[in-house]
C-alpha positions in Angstrom: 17.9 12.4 31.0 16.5 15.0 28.9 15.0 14.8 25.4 17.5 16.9 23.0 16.3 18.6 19.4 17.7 15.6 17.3 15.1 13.3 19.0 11.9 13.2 16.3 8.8 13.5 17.9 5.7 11.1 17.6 4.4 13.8 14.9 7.3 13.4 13.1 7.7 9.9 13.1 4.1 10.0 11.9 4.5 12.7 9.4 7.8 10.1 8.3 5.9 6.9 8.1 2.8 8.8 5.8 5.3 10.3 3.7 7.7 6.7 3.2 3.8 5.0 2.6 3.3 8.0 -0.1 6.6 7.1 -1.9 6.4 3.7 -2.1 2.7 3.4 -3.2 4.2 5.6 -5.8 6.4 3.6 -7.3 5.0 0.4 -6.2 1.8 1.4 -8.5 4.0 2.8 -11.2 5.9 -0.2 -11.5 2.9 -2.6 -11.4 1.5 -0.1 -14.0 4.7 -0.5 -16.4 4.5 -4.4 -15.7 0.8 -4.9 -16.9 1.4 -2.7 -19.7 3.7 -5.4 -21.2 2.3 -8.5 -19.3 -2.0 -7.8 -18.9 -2.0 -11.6 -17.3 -0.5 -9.4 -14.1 -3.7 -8.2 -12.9 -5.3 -11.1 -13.1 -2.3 -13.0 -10.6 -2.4 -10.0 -8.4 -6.6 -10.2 -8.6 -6.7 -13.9 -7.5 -4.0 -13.2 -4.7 -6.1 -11.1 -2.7 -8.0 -14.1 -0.7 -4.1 -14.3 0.9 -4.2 -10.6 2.0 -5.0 -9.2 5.3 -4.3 -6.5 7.6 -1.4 -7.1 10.1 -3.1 -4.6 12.8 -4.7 -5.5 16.4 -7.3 -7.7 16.9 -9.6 -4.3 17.6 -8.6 -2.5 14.4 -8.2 -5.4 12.6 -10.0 -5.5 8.8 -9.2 -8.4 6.3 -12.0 -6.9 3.9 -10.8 -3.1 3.9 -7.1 -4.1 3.0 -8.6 -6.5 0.4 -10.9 -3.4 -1.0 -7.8 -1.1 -1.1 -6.2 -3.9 -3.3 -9.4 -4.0 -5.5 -9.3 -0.3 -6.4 -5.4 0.0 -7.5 -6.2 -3.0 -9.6 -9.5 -1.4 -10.7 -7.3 1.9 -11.5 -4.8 -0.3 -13.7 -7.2 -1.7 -15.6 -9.0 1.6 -16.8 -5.5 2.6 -18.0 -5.3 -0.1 -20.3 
C-alpha cells in the first residue's frame, strides 16, 4: 500500500497539534481574563485547584510540579492585569 499526498505526515500532525495548543490557550486565557475581570474571586478558585493538576504524560516524562508552575504563571499574568 503506498502512502498518497493527502496522508499528513508526523511533522504535520505536530505542526497541527502546536498550532490547535496555540489557539486554545488563546482563548482559554482570554476568556479566563474576561471572567476575572467581572468575578476577581476566579483566580483564587483556579489558584487553590492546582494541588488537583498533573501531567497526563509517561511515567519517564512525567512532571506534576512543571504543569502546576505553568498554571502559576497564567494566573500570575491575570493578576498583573488587574
Amino acid at each position: 500500500m503506498s502512502t498518497t499526498s493527502t496522508t499528513p505526515s508526523a511533522a504535520d500532525k505536530i505542526t497541527d497539534a502546536r498550532r490547535r495548543e496555540m489557539a486554545i490557550e488563546h482563548l482559554l486565557f482570554g476568556t479566563i481574563r474576561f471572567l476575572s475581570q467581572r468575578h476577581p474571586e476566579l483566580l483564587d478558585e483556579l489558584e487553590g485547584s492546582l494541588d488537583h493538576l498533573w501531567d497526563l504524560a509517561d511515567e519517564e516524562s512525567r512532571d506534576d510540579e512543571a504543569v502546576r508552575e505553568v498554571a502559576r504563571r497564567f494566573i500570575k499574568s491575570l493578576r498583573a492585569e488587574r
